[in-house]
C-alpha positions as CSV (number, residue, x, y, z in Angstrom):
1,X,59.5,225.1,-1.1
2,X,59.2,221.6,-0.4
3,X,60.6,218.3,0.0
4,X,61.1,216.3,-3.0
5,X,62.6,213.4,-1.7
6,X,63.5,211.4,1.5
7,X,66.3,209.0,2.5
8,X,66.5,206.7,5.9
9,X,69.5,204.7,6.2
10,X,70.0,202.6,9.5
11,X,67.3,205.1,11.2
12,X,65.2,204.0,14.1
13,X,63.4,200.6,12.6
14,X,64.4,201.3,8.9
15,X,67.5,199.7,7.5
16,X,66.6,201.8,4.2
17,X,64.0,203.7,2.9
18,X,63.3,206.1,0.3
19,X,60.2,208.5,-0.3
20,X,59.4,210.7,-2.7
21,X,56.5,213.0,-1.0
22,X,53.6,215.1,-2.7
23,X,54.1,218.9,-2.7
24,X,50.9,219.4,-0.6
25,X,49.4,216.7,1.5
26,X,50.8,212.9,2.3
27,X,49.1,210.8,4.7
28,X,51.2,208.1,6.6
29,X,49.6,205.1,8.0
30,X,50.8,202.3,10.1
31,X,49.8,200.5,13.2
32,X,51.1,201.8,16.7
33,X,54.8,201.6,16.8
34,X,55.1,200.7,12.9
35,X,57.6,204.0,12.4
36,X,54.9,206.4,11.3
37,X,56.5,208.9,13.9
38,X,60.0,208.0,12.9
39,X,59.4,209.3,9.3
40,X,58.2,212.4,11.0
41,X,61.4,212.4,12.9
42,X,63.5,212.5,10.1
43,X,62.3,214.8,8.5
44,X,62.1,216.8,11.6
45,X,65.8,216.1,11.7
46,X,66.6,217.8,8.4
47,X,64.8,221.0,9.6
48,X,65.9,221.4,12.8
49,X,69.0,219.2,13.4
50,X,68.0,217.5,16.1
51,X,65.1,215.0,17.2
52,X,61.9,215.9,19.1
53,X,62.2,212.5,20.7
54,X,65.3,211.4,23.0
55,X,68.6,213.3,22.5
56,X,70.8,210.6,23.0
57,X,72.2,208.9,19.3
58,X,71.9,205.9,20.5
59,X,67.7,204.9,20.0
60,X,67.8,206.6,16.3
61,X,70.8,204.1,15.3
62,X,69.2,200.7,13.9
63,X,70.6,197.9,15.9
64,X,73.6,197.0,15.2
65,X,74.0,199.7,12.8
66,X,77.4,202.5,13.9
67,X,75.6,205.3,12.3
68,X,71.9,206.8,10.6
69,X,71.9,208.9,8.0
70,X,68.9,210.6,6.8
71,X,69.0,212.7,3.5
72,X,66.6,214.8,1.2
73,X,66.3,217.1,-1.4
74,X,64.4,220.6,-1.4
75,X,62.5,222.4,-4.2
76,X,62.8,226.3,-4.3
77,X,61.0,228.4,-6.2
78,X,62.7,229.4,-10.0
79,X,63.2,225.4,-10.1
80,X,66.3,225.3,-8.4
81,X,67.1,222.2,-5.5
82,X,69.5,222.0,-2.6
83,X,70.4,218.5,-1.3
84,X,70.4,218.6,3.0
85,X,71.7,215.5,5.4
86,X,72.1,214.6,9.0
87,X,74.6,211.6,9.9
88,X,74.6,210.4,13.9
89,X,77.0,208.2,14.9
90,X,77.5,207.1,18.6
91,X,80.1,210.2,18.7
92,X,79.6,213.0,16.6
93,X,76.8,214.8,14.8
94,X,77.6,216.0,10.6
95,X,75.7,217.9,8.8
96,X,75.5,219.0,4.9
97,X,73.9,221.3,2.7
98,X,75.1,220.7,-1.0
99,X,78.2,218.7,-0.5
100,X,79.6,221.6,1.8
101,X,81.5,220.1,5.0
102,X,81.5,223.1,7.4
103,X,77.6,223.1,7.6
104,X,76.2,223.6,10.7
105,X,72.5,223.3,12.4
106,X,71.7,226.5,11.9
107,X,72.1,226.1,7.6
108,X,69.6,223.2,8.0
109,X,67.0,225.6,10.1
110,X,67.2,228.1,7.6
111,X,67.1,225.7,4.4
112,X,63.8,224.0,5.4
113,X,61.4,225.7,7.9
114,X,59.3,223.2,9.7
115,X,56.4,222.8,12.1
116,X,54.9,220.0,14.7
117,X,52.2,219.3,15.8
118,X,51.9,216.1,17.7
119,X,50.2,214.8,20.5
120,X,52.6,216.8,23.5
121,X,51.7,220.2,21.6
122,X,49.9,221.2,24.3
123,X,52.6,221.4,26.0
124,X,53.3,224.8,24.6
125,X,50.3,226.0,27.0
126,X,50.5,224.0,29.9
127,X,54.4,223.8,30.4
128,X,57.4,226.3,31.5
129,X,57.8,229.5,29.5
130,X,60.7,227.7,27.6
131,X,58.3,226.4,25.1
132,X,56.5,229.2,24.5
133,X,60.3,231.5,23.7
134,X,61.1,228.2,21.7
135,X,57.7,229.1,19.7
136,X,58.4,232.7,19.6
137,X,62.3,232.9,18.4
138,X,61.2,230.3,15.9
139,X,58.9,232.6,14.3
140,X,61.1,235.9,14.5
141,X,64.0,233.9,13.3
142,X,62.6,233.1,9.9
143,X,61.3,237.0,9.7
144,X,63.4,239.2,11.0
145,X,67.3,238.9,9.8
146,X,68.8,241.0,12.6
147,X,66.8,239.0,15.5
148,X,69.8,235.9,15.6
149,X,72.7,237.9,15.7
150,X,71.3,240.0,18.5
151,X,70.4,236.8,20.3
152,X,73.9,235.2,20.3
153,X,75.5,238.6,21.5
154,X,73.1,238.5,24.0
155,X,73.6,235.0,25.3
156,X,77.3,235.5,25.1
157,X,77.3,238.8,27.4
158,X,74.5,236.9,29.6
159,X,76.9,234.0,30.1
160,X,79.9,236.6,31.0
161,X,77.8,238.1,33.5
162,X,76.5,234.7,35.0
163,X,79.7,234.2,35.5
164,X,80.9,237.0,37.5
165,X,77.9,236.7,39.7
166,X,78.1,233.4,40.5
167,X,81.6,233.5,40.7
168,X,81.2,236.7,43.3
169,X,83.4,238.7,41.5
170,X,83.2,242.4,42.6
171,X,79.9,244.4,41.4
172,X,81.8,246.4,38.8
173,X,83.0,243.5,36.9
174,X,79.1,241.8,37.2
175,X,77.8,245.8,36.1
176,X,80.5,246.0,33.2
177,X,78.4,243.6,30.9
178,X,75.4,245.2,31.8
179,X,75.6,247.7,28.8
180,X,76.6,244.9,26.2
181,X,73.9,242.8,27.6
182,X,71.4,245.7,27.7
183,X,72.1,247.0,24.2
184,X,70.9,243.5,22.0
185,X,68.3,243.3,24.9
186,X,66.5,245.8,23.4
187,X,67.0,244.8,19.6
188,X,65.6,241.1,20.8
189,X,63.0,242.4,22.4
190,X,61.7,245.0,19.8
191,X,61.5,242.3,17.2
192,X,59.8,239.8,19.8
193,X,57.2,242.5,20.4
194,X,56.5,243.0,16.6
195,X,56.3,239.6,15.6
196,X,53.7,238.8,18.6
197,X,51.7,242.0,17.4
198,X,51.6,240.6,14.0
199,X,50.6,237.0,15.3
200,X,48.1,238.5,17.1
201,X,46.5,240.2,14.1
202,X,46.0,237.3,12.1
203,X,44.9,234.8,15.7
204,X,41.5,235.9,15.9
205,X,40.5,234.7,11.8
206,X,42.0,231.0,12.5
207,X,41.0,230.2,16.3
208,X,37.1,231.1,14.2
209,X,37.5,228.8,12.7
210,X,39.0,226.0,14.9
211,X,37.5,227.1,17.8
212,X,34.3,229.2,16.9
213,X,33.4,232.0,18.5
214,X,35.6,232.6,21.0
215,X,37.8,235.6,21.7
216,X,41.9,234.6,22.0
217,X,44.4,236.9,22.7
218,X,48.2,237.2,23.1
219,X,50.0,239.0,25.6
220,X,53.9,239.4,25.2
221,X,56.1,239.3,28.5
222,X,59.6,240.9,28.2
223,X,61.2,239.2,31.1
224,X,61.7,242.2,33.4
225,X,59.9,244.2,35.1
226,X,58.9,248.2,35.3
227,X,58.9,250.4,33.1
228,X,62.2,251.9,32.9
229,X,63.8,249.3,30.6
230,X,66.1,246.5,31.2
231,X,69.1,248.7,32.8
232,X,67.5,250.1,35.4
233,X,65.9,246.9,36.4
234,X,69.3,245.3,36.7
235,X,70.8,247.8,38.5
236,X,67.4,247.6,41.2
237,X,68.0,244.1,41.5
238,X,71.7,243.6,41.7
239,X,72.3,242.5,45.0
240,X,69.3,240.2,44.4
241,X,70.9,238.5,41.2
242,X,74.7,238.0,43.4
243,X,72.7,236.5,46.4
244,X,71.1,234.1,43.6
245,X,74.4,233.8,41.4
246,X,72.7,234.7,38.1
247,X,70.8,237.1,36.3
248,X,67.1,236.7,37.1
249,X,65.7,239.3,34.5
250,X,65.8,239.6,30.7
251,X,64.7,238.3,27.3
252,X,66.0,234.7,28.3
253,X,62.8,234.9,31.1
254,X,60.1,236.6,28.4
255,X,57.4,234.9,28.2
256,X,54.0,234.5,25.8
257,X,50.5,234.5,27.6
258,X,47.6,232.9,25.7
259,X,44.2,233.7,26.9
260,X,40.9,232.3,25.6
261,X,37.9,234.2,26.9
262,X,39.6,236.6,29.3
263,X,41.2,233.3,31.2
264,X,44.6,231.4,30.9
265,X,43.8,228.5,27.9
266,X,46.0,225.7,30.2
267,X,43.5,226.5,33.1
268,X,40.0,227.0,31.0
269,X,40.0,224.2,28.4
270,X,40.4,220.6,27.8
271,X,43.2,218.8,26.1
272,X,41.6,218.4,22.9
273,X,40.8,222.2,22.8
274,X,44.7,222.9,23.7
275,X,45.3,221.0,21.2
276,X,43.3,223.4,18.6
277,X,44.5,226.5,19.7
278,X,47.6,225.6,20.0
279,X,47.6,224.1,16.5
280,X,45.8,227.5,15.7
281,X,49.0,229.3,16.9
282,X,51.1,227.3,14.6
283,X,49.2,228.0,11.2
284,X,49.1,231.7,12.3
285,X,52.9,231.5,12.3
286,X,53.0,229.3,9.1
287,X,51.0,232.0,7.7
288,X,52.9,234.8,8.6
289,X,56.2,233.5,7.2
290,X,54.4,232.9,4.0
291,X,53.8,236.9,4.3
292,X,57.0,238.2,5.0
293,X,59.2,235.5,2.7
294,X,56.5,233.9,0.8
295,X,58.0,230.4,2.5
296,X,55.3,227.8,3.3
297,X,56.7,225.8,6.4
298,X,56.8,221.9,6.1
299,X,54.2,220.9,8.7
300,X,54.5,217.4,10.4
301,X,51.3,216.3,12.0
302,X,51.5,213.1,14.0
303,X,48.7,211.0,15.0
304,X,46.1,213.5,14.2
305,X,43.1,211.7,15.7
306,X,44.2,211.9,18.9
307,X,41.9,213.4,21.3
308,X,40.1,215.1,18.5
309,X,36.7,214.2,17.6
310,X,35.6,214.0,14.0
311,X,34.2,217.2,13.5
312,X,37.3,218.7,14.7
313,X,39.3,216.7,12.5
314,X,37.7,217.7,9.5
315,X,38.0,221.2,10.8
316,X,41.7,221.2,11.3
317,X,42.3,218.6,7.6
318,X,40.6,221.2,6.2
319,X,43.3,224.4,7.3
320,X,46.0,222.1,6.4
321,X,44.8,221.5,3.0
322,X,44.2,225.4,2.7
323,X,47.5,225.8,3.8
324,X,48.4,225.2,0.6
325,X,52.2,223.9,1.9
326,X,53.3,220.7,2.3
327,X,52.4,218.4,5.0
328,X,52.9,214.9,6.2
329,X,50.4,213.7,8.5
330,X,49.9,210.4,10.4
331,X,46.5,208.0,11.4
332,X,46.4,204.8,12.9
333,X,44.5,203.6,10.0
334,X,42.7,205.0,6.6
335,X,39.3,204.9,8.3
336,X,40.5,208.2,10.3
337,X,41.5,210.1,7.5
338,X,39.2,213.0,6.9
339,X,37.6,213.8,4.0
340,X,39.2,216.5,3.5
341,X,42.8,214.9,3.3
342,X,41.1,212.1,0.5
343,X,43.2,213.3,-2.1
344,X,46.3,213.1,-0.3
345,X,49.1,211.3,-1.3
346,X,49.3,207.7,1.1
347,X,51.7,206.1,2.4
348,X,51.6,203.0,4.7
349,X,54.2,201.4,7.2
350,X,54.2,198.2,8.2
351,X,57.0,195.4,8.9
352,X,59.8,198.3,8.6
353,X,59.2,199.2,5.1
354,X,56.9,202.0,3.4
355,X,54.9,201.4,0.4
356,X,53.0,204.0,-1.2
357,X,49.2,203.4,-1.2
């Protein structure tokens, strides 16, 4: 699977543009605030939905422009190709998949599954749990077919019973979503805990090679504590959760622990060497969806160089091209592109327009 082609229209800087990427590698050049990362948006956009920059419509819209839109086409295996599209105005949001009007987010997530690594991906070690559930549903999403449904039952019941707590409704209309709740509780969790366990197998091989020697490890939080399961734990803590107005225990607090030599990695190494693992996390995953669907995930990597010394960016160029997916990945300038990525295709930005090199 990969992206065939790419269309900007009254996005960010770019009035309109049109790509037609390589199946494996393509290198994007441009000086700082050229749009190198906008491309990377947009196609971010067509794989997620939504922008890893600001929320708000109104940045991505060209000046004076009332709308972007941002289109593309996908290659499938058996030579078959599925036409995806994001249009913003100041308003409303639409999405497409093949002409069909009633496409939501979720159809773009599942019809091209995407990766980033840019230069907050750290963030995944040093910020809140949220990043790190964002990470693992992500991952168990693509894999496991039953994890989604059991997700939005859960959310819905968890909302219910938010509700009645901070609403201080009597205790036996708080308890009478605790079974509901409880019940896909369990069904996200079980497939959180097998898709760790199989991340986990495959971490030690790639943080070798990014990081050397050093032993990482993965350790999988549920959200609650003891071990009697999630019922008994919110039945212990009831009065707790109507003092507080909402439920403080479940998969929504779960929570992912990476350790690099027996220590937390946000407390033992630098920047540059969150950045590795982290990245080291991501082709893991990349590589386990390949396993369970044979699906290579696009990867975006923006401004690659950053806090990386050459070695290291060598290194990593060289996973990426093993990979064997497709990639987009973006330098200041062609002087920072490893040898790895030589053959690459290139691309370079400069006065709002994108020439290939």
């Amino acid at each position: 699977m990969h992206l065939s082609s790419l269309r900007l229209h009254d996005f960010r800087c770019f009035e309109n543009v049109e790509l037609a990427p390589d199946a494996g590698v393509n290198v994007i050049t441009g000086d700082n605030a050229s749009g190198k990362t906008s491309l990377l948006e947009a196609i971010f956009l067509l794989g997620r939905g939504q922008s890893f920059r600001q929320s708000g419509p109104r940045p991505a819209i060209r000046r004076n422009a009332e709308a972007f839109t941002v289109s593309g086409e996908i290659d499938v295996p058996g030579g078959r190709s599925h036409r995806i599209g994001i249009q913003r105005t100041r308003r409303a949001i639409t999405y497409r998949r093949d002409g069909d009007p009633n496409t939501t987010r979720l159809d773009l997530v599942n019809a091209l599954p995407l990766q980033l690594i840019d230069p907050n991906v750290h963030r995944l070690l040093e910020q809140g749990p949220r990043y790190r559930r964002h990470f693992m549903d992500w991952g168990v999403f693509h894999v496991e077919h039953t994890f989604f449904p059991a997700w939005r039952r859960y959310r819905r019941a968890l909302r219910q019973r938010n509700r009645a707590l901070k609403s201080r409704w009597p205790k036996k209309d708080v308890i009478a979503w605790d079974a509901e709740l409880v019940r896909n509780a369990e069904l996200v969790d079980a497939s959180r805990r097998a898709y760790i366990d199989q991340l986990h197998a495959g971490l030690p091989a790639q943080a070798r090679r990014l990081l050397g020697d050093e032993a990482v490890s993965l350790e999988y939080d549920s959200g609650w504590r003891g071990e009697d399961g999630l019922g008994h734990a919110l039945a212990a803590n009831l009065d707790q959760d109507l003092r507080a107005g909402f439920t403080q225990q479940g998969p929504h607090r779960a929570d992912l622990r990476v350790t690099i030599a027996s220590a937390k990695a946000r407390d033992w190494v630098s920047r540059g060497q969150q950045k590795i693992l982290t990245t080291a996390l991501l082709l893991v995953q990349a590589e386990l969806l390949y396993a369970r669907r044979g699906i290579r995930p696009v990867l975006l990597i923006d401004d690659m160089a950053a806090e990386l010394g050459a070695r290291y960016r060598e290194v990593l160029a060289h996973e990426i091209a093993a990979l064997g997916g497709q990639s987009f990945v973006t330098f200041l300038e062609a002087s920072l592109v490893p040898e790895a990525l030589a053959e690459a295709r290139m691309f370079h930005v400069e006065h709002r327009a994108v020439t290939r090199r």
